[in-house]
N, CA and C of each residue as an Amber inpcrd file, in Angstrom:
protein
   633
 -62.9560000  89.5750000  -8.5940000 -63.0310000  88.4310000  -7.6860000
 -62.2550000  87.2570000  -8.2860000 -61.3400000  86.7710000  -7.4910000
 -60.7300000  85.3550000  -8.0540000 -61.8650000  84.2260000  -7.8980000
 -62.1350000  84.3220000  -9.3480000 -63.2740000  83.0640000  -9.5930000
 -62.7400000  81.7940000  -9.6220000 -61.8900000  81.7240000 -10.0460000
 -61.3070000  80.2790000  -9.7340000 -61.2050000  79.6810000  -8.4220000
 -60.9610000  80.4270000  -7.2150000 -60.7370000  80.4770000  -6.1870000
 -62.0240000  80.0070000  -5.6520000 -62.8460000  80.9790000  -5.7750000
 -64.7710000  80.9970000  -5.2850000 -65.5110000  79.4650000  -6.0520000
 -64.6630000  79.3620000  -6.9850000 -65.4230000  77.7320000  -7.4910000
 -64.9210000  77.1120000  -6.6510000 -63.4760000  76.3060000  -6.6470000
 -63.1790000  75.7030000  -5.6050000 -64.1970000  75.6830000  -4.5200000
 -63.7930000  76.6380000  -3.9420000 -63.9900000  76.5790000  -3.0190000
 -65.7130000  76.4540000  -2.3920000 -66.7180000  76.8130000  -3.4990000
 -67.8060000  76.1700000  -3.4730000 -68.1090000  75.1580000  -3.5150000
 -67.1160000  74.3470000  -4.9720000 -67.3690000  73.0900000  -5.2360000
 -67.0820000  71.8140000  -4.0010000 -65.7580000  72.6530000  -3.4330000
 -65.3350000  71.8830000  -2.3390000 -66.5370000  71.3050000  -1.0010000
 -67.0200000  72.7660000  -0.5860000 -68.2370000  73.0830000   0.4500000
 -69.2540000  71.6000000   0.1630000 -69.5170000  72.0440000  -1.0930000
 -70.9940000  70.9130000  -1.9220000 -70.4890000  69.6260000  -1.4950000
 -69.0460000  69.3330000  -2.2510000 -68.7720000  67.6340000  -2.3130000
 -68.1530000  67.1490000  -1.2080000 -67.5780000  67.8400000  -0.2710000
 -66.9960000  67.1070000   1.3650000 -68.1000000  67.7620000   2.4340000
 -69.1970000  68.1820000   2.4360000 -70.5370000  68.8060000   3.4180000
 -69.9950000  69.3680000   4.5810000 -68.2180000  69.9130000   4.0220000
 -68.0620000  70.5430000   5.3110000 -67.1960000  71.6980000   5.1430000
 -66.9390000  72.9660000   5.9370000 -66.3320000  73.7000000   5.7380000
 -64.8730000  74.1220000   6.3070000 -64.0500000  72.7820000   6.4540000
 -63.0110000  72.5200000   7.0930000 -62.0040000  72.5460000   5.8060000
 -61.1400000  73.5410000   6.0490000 -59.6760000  73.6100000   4.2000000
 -59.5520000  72.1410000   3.8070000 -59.1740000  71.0640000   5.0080000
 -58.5760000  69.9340000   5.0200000 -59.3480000  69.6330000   3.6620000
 -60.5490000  69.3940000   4.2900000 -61.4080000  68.2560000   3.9880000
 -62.1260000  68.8460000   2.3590000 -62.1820000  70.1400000   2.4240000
 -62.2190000  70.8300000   1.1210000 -61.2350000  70.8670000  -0.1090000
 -59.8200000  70.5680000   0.6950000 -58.9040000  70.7270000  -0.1140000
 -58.5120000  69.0420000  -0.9770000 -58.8960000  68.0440000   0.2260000
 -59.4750000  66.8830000  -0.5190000 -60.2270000  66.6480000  -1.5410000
 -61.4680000  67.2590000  -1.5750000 -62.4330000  67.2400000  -1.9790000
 -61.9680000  67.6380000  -3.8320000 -60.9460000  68.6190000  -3.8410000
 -60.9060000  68.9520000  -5.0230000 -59.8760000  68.0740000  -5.8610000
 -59.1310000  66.9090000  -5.0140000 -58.5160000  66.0840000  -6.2010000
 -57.5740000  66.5080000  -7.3670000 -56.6150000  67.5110000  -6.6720000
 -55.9860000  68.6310000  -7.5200000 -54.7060000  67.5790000  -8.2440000
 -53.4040000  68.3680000  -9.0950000 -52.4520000  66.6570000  -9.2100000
 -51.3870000  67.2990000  -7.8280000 -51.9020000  68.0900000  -7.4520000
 -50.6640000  68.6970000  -6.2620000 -50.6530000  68.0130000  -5.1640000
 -49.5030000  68.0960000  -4.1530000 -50.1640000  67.5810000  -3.0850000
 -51.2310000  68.1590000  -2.3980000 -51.4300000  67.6470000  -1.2050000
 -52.4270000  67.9470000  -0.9610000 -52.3370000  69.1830000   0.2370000
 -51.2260000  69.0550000   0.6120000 -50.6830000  70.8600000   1.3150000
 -50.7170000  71.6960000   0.4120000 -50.2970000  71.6830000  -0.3180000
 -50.0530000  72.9900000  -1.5910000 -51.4850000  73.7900000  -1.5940000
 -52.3960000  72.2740000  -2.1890000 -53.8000000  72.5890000  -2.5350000
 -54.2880000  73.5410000  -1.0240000 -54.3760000  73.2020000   0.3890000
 -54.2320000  73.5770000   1.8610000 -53.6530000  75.0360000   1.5340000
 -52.6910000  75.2490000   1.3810000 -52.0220000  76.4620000   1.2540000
 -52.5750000  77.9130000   0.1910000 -52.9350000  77.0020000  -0.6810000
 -53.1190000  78.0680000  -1.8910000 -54.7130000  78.4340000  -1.4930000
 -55.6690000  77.6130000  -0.6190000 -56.7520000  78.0010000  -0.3360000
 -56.6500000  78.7850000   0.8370000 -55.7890000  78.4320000   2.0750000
 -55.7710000  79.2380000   2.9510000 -54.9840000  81.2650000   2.8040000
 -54.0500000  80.6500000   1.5600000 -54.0200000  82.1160000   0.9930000
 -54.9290000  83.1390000   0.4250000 -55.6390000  82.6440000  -0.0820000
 -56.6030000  83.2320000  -0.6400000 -57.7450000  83.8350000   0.0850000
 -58.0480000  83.1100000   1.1660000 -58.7420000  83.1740000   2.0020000
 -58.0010000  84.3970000   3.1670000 -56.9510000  84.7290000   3.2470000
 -56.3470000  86.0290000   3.8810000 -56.4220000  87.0110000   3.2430000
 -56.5050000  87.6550000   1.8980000 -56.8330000  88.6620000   1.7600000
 -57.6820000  89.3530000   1.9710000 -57.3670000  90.5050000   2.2070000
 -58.1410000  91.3000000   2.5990000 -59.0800000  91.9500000   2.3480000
 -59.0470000  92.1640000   0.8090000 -60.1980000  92.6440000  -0.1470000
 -61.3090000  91.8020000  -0.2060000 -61.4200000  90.4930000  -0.3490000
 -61.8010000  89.3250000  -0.2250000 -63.1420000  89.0220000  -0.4730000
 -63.8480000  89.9530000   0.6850000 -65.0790000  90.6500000   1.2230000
 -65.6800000  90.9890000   0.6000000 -65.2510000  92.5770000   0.4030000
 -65.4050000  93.4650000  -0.2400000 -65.8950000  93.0580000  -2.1480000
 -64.9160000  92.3010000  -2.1200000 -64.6770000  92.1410000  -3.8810000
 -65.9090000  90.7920000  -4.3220000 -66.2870000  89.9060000  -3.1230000
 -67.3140000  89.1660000  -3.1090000 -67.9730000  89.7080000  -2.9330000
 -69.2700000  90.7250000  -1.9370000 -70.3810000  91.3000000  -2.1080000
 -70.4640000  92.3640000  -3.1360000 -69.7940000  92.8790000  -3.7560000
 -70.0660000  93.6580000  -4.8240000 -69.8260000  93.2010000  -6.0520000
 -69.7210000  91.8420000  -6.4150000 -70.2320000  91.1250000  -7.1870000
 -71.3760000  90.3980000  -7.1970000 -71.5480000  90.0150000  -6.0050000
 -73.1240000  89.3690000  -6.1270000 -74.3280000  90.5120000  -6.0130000
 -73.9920000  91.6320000  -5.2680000 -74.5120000  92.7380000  -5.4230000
 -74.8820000  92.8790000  -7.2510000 -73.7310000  93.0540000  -7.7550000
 -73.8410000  93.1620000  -9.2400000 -74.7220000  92.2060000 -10.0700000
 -74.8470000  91.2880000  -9.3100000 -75.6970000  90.4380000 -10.1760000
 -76.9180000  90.1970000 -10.0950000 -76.9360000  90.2120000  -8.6710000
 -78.4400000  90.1420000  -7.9960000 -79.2550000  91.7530000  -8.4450000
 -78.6140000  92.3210000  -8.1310000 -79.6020000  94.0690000  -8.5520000
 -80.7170000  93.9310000  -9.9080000 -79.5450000  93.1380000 -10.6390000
 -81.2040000  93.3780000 -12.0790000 -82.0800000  92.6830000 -11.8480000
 -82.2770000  91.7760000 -10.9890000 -83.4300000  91.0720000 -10.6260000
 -84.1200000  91.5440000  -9.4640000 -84.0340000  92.8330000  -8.7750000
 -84.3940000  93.5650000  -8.1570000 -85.8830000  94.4240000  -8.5900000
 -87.3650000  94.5480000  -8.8770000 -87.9760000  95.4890000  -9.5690000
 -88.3130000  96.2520000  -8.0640000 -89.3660000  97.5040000  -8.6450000
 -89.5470000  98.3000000  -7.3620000 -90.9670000  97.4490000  -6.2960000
 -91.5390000  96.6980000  -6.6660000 -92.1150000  95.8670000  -5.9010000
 -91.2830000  94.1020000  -4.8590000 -90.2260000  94.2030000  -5.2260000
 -89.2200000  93.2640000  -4.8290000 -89.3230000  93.2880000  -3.3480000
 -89.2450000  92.1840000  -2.1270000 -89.2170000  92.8550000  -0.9060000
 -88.0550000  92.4020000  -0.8580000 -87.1850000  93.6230000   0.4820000
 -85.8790000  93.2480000   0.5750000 -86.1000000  92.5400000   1.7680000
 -85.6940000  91.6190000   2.3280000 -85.8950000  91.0910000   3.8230000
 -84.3930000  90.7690000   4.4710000 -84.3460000  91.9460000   5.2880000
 -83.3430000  92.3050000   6.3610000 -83.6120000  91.3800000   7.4920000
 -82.5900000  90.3950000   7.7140000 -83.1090000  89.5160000   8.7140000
 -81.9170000  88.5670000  10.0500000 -82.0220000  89.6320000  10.7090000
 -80.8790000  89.6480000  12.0690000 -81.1870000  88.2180000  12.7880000
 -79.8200000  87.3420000  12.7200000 -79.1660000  86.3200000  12.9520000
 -78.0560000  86.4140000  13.6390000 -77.7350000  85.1880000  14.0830000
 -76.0660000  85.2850000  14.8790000 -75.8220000  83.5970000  14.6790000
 -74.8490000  83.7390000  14.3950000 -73.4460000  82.3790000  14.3930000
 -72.8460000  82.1190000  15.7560000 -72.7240000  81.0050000  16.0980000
 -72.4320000  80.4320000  17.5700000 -71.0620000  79.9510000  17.3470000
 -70.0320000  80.2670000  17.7750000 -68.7390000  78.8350000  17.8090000
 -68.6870000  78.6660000  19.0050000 -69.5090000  77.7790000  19.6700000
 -69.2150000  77.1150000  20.8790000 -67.9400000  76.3770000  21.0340000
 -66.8900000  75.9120000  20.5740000 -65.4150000  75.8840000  20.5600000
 -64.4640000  76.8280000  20.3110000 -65.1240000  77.3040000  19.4690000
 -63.5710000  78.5000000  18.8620000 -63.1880000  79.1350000  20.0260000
 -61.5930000  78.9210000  20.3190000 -60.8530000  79.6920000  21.0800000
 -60.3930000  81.1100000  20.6440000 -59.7580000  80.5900000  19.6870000
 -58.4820000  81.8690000  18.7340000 -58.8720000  82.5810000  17.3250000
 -61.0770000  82.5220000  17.4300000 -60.9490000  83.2440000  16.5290000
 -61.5360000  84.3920000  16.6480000 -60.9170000  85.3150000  15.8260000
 -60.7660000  86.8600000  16.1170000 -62.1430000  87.6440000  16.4850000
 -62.0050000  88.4390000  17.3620000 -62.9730000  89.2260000  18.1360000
 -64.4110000  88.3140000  18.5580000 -64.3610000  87.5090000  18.8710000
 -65.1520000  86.2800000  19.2880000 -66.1830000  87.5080000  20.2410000
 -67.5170000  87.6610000  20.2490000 -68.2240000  88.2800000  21.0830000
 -69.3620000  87.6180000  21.4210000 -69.8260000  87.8210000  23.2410000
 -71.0290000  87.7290000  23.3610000 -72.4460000  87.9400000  22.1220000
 -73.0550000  86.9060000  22.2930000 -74.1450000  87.0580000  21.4540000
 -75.4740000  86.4070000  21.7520000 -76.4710000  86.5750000  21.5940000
 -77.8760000  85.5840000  22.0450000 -78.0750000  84.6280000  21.0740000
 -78.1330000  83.1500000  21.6060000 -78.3420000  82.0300000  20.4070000
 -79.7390000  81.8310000  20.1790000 -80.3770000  82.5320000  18.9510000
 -81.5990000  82.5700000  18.4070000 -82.3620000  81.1570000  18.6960000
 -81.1320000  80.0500000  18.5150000 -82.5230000  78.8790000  18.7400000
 -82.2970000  78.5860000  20.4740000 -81.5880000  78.5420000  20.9750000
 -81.3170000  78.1360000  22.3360000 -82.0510000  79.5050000  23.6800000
 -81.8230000  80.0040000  23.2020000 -82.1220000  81.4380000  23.7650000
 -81.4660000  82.0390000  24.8400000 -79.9210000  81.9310000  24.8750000
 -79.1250000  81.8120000  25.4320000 -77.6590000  82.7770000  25.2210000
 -76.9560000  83.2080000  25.8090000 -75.6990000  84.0200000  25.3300000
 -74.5680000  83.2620000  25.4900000 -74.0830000  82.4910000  24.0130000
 -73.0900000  82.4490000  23.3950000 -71.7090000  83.1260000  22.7220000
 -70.8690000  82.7070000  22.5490000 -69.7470000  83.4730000  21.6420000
 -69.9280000  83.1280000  20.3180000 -69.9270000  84.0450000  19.4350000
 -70.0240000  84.1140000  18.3860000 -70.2530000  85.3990000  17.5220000
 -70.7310000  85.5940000  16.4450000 -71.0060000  86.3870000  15.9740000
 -72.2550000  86.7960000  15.2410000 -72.4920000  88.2430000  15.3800000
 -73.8770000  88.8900000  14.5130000 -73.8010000  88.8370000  12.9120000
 -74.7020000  88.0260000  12.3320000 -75.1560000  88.0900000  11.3370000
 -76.4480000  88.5560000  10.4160000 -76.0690000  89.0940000   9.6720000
 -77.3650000  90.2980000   8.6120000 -77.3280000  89.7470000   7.3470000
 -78.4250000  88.7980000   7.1180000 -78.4520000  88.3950000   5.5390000
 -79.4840000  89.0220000   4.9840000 -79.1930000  89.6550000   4.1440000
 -80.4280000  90.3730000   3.2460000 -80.7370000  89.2050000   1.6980000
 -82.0030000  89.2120000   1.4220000 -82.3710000  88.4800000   0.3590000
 -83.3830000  89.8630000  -0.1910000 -83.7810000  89.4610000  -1.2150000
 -84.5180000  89.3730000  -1.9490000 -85.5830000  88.6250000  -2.5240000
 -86.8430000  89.1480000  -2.0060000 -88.0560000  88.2930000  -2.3210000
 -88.7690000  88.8350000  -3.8530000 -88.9680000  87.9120000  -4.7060000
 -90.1400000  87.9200000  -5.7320000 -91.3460000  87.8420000  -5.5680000
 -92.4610000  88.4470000  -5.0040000 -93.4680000  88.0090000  -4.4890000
 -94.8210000  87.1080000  -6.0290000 -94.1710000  87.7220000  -6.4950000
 -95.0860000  87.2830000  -7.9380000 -94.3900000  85.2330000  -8.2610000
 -93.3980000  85.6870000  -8.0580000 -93.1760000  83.8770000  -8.2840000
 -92.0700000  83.1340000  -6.9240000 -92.0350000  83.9520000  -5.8600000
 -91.3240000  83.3070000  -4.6280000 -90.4180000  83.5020000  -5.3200000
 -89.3110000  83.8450000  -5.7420000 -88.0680000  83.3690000  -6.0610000
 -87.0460000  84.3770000  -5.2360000 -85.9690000  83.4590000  -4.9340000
 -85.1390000  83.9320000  -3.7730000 -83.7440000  84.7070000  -4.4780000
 -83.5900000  85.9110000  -4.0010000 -82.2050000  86.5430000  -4.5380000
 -81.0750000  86.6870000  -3.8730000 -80.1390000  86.5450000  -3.4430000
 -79.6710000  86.5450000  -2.3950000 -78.6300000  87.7390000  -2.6450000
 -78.4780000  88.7400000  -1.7400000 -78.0790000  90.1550000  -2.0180000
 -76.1860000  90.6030000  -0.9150000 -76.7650000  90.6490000  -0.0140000
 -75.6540000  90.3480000   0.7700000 -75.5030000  90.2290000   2.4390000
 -74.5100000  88.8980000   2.9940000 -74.8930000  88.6060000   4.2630000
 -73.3500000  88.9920000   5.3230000 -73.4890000  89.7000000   6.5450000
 -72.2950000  90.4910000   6.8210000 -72.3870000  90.0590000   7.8780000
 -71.1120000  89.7790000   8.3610000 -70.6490000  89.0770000   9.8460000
 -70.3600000  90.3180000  10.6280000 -70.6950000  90.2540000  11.5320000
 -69.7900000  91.8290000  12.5540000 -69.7720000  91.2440000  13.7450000
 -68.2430000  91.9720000  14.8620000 -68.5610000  91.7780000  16.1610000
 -68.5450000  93.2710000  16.5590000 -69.5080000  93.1800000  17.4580000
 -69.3750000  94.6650000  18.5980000 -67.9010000  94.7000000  19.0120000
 -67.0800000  94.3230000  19.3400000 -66.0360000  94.5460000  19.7020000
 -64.9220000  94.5720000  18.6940000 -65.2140000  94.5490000  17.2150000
 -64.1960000  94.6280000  16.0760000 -63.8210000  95.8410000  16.0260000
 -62.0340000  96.3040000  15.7020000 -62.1220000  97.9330000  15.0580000
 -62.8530000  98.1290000  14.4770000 -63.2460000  99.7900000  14.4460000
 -64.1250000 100.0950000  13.6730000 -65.6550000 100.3510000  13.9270000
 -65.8930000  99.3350000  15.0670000 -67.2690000  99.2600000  14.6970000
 -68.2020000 100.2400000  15.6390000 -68.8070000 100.9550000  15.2150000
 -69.9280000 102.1180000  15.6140000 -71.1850000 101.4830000  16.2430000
 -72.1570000 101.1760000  15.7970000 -73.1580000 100.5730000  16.5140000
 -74.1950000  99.5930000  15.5460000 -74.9430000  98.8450000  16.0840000
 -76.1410000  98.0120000  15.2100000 -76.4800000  98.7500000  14.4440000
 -77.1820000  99.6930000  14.4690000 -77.6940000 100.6320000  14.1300000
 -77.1730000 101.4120000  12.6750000 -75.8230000 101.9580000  13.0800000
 -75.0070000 102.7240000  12.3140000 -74.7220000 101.2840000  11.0230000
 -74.4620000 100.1280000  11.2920000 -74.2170000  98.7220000  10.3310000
 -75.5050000  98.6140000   9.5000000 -76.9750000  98.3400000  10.0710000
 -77.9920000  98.3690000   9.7350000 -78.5850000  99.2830000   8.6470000
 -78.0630000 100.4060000   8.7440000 -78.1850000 101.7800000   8.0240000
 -77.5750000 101.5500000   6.8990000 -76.0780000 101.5200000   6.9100000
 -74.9120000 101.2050000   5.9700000 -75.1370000  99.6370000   5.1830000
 -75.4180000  98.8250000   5.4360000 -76.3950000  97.5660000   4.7780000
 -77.3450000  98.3460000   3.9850000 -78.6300000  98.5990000   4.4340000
 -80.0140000  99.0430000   3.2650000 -79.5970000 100.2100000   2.4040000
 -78.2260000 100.7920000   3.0370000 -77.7900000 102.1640000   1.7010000
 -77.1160000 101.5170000   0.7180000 -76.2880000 100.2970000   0.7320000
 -75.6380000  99.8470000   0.3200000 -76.6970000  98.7160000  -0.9180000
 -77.2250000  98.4260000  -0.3840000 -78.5120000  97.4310000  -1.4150000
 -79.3980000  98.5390000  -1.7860000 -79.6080000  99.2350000  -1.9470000
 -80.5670000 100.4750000  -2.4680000 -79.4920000 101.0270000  -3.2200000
 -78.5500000 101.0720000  -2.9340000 -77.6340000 101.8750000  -3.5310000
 -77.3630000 100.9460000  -5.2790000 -77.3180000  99.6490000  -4.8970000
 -76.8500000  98.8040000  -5.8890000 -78.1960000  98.7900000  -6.7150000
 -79.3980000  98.7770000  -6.3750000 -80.3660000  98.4860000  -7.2620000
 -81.4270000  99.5350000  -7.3080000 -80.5510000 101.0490000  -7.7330000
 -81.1740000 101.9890000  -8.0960000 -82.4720000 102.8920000  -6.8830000
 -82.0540000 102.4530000  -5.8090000 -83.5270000 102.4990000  -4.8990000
 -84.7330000 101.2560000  -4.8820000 -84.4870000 100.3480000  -5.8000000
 -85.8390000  99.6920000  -6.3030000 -85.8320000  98.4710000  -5.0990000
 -86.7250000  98.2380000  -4.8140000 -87.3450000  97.3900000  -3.9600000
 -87.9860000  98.3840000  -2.5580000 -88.5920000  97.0110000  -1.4980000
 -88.8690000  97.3060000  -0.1970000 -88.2730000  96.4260000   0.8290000
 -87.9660000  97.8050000   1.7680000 -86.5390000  97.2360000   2.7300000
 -87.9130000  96.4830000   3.6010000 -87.6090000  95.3440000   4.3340000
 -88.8640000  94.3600000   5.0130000 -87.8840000  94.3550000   6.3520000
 -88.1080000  94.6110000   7.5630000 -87.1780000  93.9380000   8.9730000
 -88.6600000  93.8250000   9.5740000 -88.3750000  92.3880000  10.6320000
 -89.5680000  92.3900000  11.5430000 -88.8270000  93.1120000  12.5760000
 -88.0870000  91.9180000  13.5710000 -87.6670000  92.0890000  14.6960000
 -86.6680000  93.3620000  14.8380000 -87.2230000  94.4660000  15.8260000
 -85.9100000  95.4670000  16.1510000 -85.8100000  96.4170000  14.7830000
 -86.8750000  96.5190000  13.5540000 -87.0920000  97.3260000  12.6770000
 -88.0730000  98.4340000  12.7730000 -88.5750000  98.6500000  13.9320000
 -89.6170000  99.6120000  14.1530000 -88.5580000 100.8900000  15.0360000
 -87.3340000 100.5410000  15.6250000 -86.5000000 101.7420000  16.4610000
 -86.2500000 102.7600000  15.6770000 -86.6980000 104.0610000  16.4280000
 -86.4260000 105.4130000  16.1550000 -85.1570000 105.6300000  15.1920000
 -84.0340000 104.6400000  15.9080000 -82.7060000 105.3990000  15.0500000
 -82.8650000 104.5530000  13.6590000 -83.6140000 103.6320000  13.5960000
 -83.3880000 103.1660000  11.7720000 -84.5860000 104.3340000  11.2720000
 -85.6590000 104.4430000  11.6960000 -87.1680000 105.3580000  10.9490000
 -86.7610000 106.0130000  10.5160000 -85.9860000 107.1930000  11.8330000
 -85.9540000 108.6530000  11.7690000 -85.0930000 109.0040000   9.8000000
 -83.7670000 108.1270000   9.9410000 -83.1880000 108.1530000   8.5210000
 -83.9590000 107.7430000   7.4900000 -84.6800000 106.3770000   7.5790000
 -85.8990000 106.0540000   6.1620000 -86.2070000 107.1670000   5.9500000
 -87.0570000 107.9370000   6.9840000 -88.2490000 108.5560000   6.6240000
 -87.7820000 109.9590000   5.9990000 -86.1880000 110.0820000   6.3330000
 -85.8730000 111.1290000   5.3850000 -85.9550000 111.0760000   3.8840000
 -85.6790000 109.9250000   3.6770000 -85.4390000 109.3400000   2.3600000
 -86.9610000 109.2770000   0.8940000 -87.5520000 110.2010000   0.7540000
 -88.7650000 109.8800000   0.0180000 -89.0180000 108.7720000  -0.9920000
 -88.0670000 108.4640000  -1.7440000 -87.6750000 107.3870000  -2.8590000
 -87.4830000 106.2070000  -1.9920000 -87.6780000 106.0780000  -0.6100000
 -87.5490000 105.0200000   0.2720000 -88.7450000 104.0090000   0.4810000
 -88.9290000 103.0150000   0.1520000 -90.2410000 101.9310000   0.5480000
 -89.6160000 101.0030000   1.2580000 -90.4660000 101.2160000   2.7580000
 -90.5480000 100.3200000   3.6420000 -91.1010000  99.4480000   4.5130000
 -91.3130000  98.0560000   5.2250000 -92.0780000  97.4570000   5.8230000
 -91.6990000  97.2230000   7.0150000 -91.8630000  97.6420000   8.5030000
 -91.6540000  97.4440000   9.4630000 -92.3300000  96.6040000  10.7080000
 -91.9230000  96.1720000  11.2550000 -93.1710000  94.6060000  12.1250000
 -92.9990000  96.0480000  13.5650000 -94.0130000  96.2410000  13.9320000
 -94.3700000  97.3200000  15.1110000 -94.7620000  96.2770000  16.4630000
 -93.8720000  96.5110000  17.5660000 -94.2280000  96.1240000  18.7500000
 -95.3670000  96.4260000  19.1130000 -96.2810000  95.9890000  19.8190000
 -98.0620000  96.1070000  20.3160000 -97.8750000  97.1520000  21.3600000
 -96.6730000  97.8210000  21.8230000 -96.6900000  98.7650000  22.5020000
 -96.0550000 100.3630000  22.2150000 -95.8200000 100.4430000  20.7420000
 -95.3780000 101.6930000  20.4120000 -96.0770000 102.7710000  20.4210000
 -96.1460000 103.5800000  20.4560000 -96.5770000 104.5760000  20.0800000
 -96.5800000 105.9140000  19.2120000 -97.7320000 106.0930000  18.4250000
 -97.5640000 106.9220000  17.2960000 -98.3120000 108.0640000  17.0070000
 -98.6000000 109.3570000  16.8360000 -98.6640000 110.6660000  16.7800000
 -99.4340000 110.3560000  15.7880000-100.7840000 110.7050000  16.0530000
-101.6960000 110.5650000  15.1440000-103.3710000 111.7690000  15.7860000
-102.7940000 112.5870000  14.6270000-104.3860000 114.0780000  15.0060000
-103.4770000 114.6480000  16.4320000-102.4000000 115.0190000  16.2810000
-101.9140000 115.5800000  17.4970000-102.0480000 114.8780000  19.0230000
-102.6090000 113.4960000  18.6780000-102.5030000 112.7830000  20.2350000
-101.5600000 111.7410000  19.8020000-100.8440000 110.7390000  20.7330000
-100.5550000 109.5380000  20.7600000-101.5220000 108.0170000  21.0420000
-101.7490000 107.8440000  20.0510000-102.0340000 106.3990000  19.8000000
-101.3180000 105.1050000  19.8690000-101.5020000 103.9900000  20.4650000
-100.9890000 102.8740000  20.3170000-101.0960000 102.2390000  18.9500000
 -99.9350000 101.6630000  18.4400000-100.2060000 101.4440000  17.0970000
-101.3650000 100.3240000  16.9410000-101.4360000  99.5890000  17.1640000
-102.1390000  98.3380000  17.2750000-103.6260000  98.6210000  17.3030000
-103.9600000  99.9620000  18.3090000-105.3780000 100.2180000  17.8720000
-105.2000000 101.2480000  16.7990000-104.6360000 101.8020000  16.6900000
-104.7130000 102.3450000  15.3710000-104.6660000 101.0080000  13.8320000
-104.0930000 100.4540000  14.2550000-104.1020000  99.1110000  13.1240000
-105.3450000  98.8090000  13.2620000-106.5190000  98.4870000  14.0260000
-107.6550000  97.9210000  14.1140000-108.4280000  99.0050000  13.4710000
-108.6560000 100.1650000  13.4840000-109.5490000 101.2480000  12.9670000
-108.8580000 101.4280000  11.3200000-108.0200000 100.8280000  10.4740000
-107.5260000 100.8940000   9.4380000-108.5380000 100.0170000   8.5400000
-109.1910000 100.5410000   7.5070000-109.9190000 100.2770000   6.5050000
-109.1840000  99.1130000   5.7410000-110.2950000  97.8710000   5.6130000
-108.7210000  97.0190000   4.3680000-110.1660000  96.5900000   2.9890000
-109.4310000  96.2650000   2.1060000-110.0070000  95.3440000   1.3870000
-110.7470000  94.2300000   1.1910000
């Protein structure tokens, strides 16, 4: 990863509170002008590896602070650009606080919870549009995310999704997985195979013995 690059360009974020090159490229007070500084960030920012070479470094770092009681919390978001014209694969999306369908894009930030002292890990967060090459389904992304953070930290932790984490096509793969620990938020209307009948989960949750 060009670390020099990723400071900047953090440091920039922190000291101008905005994520505009201009105003970032200000921010860093270089002896260049101040296009150059513009240029050499917007280069950097086109490669293509970019991505790639950023989450599997923070991947790398975040994993040892991973134990097998860690919760992972998978937690489906979306980004709005209510202006952006010209940027690439711009898709329909529902605006979580408005409740409304916007352009923008789906976002998946996975963290890492400490439950013993709260402390926050942050693992990795992935932009996608339904309409990008490439792209297969929620589902098929969703999958490829928790293999990918399990993958980095040995299996250890528990994958956590509320919303839209109880569907057949994510289970059916967990549940292949035995070395797999998971927490799923269950709609009040599913239903689950229990003594050869179907049960609603919810009364089955009520007849569950606790502590």
């Amino acid at each position: 990863v060009p670390s020099r690059f990723v400071q900047d360009m953090l440091y920039g974020i922190l000291s101008s509170g905005s994520v505009h090159l201009t105003k970032i490229s200000r921010a860093l007070e270089e002896s260049i002008t101040l296009h150059k500084t513009h240029d050499r960030l917007s280069r950097n920012l086109c490669r293509k590896e970019l991505e790639v070479e950023l989450e599997k470094s923070l991947l790398k770092s975040s994993a040892p602070h991973i134990s097998k009681d860690t919760l992972i919390v998978i937690d489906p978001s979306d980004i709005i650009k209510p202006y952006a014209r010209k940027m690439e694969y711009l898709t329909e999306v529902r605006d979580g606080s408005k409740k409304e369908i916007g352009k923008g894009y789906w976002m998946y930030p996975v963290i890492g919870v400490d439950k013993k002292n709260g402390n926050i890990i942050p693992l990795l967060n992935r932009l996608y549009s339904s309409i990008a090459p490439g792209f297969k389904s929620e589902n098929d992304h969703l999958l490829e995310i928790s293999s990918q953070v399990l993958k980095a930290t040995g299996n250890k932790g528990i994958i956590v999704m509320d919303k839209g984490g109880d569907r057949i096509k994510l289970l059916r793969p967990w549940l292949r997985q035995p070395e797999l620990d998971f927490i799923v938020s269950q709609r009040g209307d599913r239903h689950l195979i229990y003594r050869n009948g179907n049960r609603l989960c919810k009364d089955l949750a009520m007849e569950c013995k606790l502590r």
